[in-house]
C-alpha positions in Angstrom: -91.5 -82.6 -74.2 -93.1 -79.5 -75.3 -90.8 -77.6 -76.7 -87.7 -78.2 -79.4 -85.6 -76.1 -81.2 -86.2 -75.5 -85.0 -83.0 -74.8 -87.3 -84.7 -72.7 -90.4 -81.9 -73.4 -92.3 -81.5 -76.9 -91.5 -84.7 -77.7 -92.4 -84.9 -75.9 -95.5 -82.1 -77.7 -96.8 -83.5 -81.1 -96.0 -87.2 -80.2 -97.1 -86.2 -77.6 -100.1 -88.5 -80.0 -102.7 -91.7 -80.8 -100.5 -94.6 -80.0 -101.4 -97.1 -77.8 -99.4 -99.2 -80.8 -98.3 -95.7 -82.8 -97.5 -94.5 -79.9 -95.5 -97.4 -79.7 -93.7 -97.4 -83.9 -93.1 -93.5 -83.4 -92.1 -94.2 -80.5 -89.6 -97.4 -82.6 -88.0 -94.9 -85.6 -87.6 -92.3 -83.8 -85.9 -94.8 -82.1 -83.3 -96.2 -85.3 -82.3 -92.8 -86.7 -81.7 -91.7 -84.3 -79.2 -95.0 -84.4 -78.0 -95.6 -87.7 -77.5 -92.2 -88.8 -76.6 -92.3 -91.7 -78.9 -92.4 -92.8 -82.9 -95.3 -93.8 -85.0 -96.1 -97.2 -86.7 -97.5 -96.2 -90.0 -100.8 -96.2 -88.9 -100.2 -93.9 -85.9 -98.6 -91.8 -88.0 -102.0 -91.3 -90.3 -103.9 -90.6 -87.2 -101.5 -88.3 -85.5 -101.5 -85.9 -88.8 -105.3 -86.7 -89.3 -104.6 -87.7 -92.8 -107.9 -88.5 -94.7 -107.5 -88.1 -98.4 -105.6 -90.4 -100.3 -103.4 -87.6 -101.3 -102.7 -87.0 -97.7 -102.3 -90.8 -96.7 -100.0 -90.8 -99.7 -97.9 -87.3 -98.2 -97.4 -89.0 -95.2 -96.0 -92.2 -96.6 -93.5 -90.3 -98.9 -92.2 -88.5 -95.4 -91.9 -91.2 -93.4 -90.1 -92.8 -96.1 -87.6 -89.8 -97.0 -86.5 -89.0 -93.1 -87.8 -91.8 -91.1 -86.3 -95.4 -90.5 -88.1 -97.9 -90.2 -87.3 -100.0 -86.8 -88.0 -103.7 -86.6 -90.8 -103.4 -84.2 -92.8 -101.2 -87.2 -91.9 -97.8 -85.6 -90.5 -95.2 -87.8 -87.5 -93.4 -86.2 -86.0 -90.0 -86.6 -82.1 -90.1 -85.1 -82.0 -86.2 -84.7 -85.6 -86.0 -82.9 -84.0 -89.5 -80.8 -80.7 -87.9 -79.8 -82.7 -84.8 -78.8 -84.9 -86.5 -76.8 -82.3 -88.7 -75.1 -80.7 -85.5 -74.3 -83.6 -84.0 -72.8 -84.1 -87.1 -70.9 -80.7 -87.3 -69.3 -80.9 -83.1 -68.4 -84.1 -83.9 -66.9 -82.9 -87.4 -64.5 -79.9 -85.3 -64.0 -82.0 -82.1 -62.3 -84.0 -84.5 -60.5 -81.4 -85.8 -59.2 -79.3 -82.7 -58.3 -83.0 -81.4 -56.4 -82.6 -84.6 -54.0 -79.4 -84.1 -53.3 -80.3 -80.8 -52.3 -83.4 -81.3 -50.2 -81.7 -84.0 -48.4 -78.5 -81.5 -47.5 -80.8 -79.1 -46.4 -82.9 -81.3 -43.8 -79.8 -82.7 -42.6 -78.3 -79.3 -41.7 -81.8 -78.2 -40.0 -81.3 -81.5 -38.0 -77.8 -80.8 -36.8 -78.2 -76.6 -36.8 -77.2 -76.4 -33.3 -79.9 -74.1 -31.2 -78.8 -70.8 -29.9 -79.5 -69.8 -26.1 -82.1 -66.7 -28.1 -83.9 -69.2 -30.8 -87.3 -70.2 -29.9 -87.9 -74.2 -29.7 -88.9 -75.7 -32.6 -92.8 -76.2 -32.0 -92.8 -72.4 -30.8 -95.2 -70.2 -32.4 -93.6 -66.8 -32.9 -95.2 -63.8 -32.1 -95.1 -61.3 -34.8 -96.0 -57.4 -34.6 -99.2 -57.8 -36.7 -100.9 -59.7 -34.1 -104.2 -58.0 -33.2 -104.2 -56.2 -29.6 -106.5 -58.0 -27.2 -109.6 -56.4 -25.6 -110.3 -59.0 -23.1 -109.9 -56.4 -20.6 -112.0 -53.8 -22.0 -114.5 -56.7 -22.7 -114.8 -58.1 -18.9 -114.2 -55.3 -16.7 -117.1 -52.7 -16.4 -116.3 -49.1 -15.6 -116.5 -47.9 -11.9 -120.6 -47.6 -11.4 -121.8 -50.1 -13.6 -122.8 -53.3 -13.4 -121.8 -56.2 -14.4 -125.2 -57.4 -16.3 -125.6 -53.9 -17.9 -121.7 -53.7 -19.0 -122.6 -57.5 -20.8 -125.6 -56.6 -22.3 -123.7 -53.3 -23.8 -120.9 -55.5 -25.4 -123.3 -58.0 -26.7 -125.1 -55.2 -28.4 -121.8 -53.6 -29.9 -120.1 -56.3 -31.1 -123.4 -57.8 -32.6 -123.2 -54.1 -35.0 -119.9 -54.6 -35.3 -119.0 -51.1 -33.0 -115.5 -51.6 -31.2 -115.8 -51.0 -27.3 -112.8 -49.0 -26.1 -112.2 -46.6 -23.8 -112.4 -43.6 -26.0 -116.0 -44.6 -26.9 -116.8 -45.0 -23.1 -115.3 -41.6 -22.4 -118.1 -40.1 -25.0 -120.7 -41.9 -23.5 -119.8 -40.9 -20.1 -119.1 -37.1 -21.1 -123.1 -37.1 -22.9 -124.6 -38.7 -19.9 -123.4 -36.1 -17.5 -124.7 -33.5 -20.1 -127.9 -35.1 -19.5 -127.4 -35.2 -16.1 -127.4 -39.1 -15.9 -125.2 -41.5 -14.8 -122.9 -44.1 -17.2 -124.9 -47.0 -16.0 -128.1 -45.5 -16.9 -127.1 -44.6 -20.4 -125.4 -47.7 -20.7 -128.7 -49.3 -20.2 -130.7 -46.9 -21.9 -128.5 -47.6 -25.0 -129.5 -51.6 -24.4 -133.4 -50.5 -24.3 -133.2 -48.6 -27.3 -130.7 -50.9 -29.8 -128.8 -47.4 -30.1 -124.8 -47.8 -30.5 -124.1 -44.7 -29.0 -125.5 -42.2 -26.5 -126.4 -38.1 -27.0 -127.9 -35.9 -24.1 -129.8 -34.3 -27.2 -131.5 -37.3 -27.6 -133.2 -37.9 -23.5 -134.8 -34.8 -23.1 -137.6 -35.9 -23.1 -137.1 -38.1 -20.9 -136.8 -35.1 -18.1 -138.4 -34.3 -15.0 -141.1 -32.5 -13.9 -139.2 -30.3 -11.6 -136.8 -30.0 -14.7 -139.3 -29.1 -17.1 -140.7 -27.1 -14.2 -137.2 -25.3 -14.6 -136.7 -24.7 -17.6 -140.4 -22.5 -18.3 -139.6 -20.7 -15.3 -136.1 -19.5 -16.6 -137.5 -18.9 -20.0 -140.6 -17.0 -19.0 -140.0 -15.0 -15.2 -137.5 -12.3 -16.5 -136.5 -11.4 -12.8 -133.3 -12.7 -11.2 -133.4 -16.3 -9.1 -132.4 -14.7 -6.0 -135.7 -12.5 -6.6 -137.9 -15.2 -7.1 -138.4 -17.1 -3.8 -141.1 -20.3 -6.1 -138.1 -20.4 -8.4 -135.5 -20.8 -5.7 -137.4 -23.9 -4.5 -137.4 -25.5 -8.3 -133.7 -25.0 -9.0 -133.3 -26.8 -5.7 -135.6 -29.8 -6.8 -133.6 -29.5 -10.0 -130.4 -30.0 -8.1 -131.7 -33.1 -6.6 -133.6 -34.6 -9.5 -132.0 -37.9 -10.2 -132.7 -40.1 -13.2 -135.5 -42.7 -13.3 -134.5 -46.0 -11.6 -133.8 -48.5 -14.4 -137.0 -51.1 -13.4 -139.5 -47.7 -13.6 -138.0 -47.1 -17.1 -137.9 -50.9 -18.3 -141.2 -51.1 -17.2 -142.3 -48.2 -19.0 -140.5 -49.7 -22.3 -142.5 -53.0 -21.8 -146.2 -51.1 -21.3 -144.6 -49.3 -24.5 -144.5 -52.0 -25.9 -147.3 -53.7 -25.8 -149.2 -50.3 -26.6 
């Protein structure tokens, strides 16, 4: 029992001509009490207020014999601080027993509940609106012109830096690729080659062709109009059917790279 009520007044009528070293013996008593649950022989009560001196042996003796009784077993005993705990005792079985009672009315009405036609089973796990969306589709299925390996080795790369795969990020790729005049599969790989997350056509140039590199210093440097210009007719066409290079020329590019 860690807590007691104190009555001031009580106790300065009782303890009125104490001393300061008997009040403080009295006080130390009374704490271990409720503490402790129990009463003191004389010598527990010595150790329990850590008396040392002879004065404060001697404090302790005068207490014990002003508002103590002693018991036939060599306890000293305080009726007020016995009726009190007592009291707190029988509050405390009581409770105990009232939370039984309780628990045991409340599993036998979840035994006999009787189960609507809408309530899930028992063992069912509910399904609540903060469950995550699934991706498994976006995951497995590749877009229309890309292959299965590339589309695995894409994921595998985006989920290892963390980078969601969804169809808006797809749609970004897809919409840089044809700025760079290649195809999703292409950039998909590319992106695979190069540990990038994302794709940008400003980032392949490069990578174009001679017939569009052709183009492109023709158009900056013949001032004249196409339809004028019979040698630059014949490049816009080979622009026009200028394709991307083929995935194995390009990997094994990357791998001479490489080793360079």
């Amino acid at each position: 029992m860690h807590y007691y009520k104190r009555n001031l007044g009580d106790y300065a009528k009782k303890t009125g001509r104490l001393t300061m070293l008997q009040h403080g013996a009295y006080t130390l008593l009374i704490d271990s009490c409720y503490d402790r649950e129990k009463f003191p022989t004389l010598e527990q009560a010595i150790e329990w207020t850590w008396a040392s001196t002879e004065a404060e042996i001697e404090a302790v003796k005068f207490v014990l014999s002003r508002f103590f009784t002693l018991g036939k077993d060599g306890e000293y005993v305080q009726e007020r601080i016995l009726a009190e705990l007592l009291d707190y005792h029988s509050k405390a079985d009581k409770n105990k027993t009232i939370a039984i009672e309780r628990e045991a009315k409340r599993r036998e009405n979840r035994t006999n509940r009787a189960q609507t036609v809408d309530e899930s089973p028992p063992n069912h796990k509910p399904i609540t609106n903060n469950h995550k969306p699934s991706n498994t589709a976006t995951a497995v299925a590749p877009p229309d012109g890309v292959s299965q390996s590339v589309w695995n080795d894409f994921v595998k790369q985006r989920k290892a830096k963390k980078a969601p795969v969804s169809d808006t990020v797809i749609t970004k790729i897809r919409n840089q690729a044809e700025k760079a005049g290649w195809s999703l599969e292409d950039a998909l790989a590319e992106i695979c080659a190069r540990g990038w997350t994302g794709f940008n056509a400003d980032w392949v140039k490069e990578k174009q062709t001679f017939a569009q590199q052709a183009a492109d210093v023709a158009r900056t440097t013949v001032p004249i109009a196409p339809n004028h210009d019979a040698a630059l007719k014949e490049i816009e066409a080979d622009l026009k059917r200028a394709v991307p290079m083929p995935k194995n020329i390009r990997e094994q590019i990357n791998a001479v790279l490489k080793k360079a």
